[in-house]
C-alpha positions as protocol buffer text, in pm:
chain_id: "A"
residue {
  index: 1
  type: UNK
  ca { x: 0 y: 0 z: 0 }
}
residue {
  index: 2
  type: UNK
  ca { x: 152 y: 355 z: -54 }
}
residue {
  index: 3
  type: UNK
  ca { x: 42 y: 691 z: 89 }
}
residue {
  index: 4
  type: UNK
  ca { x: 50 y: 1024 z: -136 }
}
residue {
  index: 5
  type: UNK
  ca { x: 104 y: 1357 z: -25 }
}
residue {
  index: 6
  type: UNK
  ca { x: -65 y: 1554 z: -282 }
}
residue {
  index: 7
  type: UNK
  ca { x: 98 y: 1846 z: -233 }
}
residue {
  index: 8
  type: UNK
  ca { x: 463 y: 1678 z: -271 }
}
residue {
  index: 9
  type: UNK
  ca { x: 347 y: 1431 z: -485 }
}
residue {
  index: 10
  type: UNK
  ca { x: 526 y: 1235 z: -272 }
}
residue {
  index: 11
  type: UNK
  ca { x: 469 y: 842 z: -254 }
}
residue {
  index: 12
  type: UNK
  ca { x: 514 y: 651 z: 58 }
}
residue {
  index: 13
  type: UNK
  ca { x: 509 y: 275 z: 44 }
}
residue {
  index: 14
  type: UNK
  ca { x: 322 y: 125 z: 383 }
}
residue {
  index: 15
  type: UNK
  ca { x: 279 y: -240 z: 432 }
}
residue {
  index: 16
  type: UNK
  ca { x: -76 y: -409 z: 465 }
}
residue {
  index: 17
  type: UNK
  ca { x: -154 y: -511 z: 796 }
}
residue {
  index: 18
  type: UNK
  ca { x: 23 y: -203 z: 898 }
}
residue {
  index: 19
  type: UNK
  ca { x: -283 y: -111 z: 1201 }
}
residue {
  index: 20
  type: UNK
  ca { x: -132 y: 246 z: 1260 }
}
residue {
  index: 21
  type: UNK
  ca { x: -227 y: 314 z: 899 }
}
residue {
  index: 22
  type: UNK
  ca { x: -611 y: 264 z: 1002 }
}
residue {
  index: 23
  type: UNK
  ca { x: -588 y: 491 z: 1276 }
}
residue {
  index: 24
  type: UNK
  ca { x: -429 y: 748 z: 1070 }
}
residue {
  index: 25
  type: UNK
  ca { x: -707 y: 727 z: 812 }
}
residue {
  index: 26
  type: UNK
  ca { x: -897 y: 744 z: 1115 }
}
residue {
  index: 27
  type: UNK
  ca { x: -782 y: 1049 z: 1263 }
}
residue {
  index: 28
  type: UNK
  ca { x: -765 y: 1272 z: 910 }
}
residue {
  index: 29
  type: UNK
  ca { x: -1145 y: 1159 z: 833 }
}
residue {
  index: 30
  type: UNK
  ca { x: -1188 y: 1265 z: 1192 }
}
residue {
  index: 31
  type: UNK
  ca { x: -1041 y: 1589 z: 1101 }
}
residue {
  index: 32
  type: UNK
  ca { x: -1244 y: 1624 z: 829 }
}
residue {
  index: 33
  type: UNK
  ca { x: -973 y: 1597 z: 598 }
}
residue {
  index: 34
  type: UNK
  ca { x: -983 y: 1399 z: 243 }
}
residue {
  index: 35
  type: UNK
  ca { x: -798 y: 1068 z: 216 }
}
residue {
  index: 36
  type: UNK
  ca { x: -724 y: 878 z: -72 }
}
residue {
  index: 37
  type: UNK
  ca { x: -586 y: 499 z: -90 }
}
residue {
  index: 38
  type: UNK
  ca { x: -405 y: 387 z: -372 }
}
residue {
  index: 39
  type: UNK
  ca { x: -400 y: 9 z: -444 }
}
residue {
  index: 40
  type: UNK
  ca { x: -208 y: -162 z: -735 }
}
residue {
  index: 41
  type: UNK
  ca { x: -318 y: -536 z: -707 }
}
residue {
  index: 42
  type: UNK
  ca { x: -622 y: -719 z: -631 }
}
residue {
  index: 43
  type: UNK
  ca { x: -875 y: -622 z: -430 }
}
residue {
  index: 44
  type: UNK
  ca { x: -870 y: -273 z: -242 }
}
residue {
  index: 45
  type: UNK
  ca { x: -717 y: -310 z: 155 }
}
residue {
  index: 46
  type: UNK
  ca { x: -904 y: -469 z: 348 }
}
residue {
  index: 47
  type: UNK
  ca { x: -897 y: -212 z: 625 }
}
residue {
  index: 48
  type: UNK
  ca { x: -1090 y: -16 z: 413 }
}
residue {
  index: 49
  type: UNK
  ca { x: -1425 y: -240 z: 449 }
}
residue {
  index: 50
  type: UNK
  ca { x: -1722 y: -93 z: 385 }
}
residue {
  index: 51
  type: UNK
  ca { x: -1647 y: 261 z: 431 }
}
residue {
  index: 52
  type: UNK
  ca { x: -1949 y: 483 z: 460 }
}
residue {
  index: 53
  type: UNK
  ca { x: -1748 y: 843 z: 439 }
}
residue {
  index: 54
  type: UNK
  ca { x: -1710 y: 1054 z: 89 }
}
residue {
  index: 55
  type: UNK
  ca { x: -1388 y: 1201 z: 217 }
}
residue {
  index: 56
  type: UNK
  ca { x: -1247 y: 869 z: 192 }
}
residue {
  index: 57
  type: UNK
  ca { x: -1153 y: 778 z: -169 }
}
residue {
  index: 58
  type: UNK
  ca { x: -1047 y: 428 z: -281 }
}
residue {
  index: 59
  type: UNK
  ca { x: -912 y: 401 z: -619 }
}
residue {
  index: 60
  type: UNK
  ca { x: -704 y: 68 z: -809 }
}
residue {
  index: 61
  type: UNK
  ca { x: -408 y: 239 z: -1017 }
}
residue {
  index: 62
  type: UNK
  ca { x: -133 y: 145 z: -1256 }
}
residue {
  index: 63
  type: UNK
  ca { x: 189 y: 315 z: -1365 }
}
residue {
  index: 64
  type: UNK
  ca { x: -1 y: 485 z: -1662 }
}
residue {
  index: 65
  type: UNK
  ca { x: -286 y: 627 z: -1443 }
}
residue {
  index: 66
  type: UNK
  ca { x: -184 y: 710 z: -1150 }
}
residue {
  index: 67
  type: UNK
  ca { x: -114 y: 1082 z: -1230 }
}
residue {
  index: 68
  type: UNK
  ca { x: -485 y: 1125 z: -1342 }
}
residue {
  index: 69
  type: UNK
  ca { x: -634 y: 948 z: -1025 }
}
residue {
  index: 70
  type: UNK
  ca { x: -423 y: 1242 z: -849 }
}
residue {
  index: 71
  type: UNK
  ca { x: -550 y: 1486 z: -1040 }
}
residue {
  index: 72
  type: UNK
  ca { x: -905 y: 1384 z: -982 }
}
residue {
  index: 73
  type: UNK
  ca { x: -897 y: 1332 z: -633 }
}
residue {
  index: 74
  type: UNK
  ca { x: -749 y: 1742 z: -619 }
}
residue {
  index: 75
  type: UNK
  ca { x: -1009 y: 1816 z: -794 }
}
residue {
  index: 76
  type: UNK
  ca { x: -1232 y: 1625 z: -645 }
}
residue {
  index: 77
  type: UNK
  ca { x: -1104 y: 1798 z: -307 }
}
residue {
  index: 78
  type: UNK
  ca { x: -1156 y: 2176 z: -429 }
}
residue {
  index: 79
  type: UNK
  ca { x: -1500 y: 2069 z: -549 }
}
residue {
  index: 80
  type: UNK
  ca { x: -1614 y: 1969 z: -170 }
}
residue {
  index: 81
  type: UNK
  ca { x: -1425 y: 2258 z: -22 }
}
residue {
  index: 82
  type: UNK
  ca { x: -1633 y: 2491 z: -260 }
}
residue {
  index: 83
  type: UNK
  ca { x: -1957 y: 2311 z: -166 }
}
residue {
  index: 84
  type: UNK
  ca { x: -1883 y: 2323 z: 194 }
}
residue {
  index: 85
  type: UNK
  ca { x: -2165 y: 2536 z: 370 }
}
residue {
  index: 86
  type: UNK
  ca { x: -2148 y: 2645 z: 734 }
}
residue {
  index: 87
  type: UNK
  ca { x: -2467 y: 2564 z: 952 }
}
């Protein structure tokens, strides 16, 4: 599994069973903050489950694609911020 810092666009490889990771995902959906998983192989982690949260973004990639599923997801990011009203 690998973790992306969009604004580096800087990959970080984390192992599978890794249990911190889930409480980081955790903690950043907590924050309200926008996660995305990347998964090469297979099916997508199985931390992930059935995750009920739009902030949380699961996508499969490849070599070839992975730059576009980044782009997206900012995107994606700047649409919800813009959409965002206060109570």
């Amino acid at each position: 599994m690998q973790f992306y810092n969009v604004k580096t666009r800087h990959k970080v490889d984390v192992p599978d069973r890794d249990v911190s990771v889930g409480y980081e995902i955790y903690l950043a959906l907590q924050r309200n903050k926008p996660v995305i998983i990347l998964h090469s192989v297979g099916d997508p982690p199985s931390l992930i489950g059935e995750h009920m949260n739009e902030k949380l973004v699961c996508e499969k990639h490849s070599p070839a694609t992975l730059s576009d599923i980044i782009d997206d997801f900012i995107n994606y990011i700047k649409f919800i911020q813009d959409s965002f009203v206060l109570p």
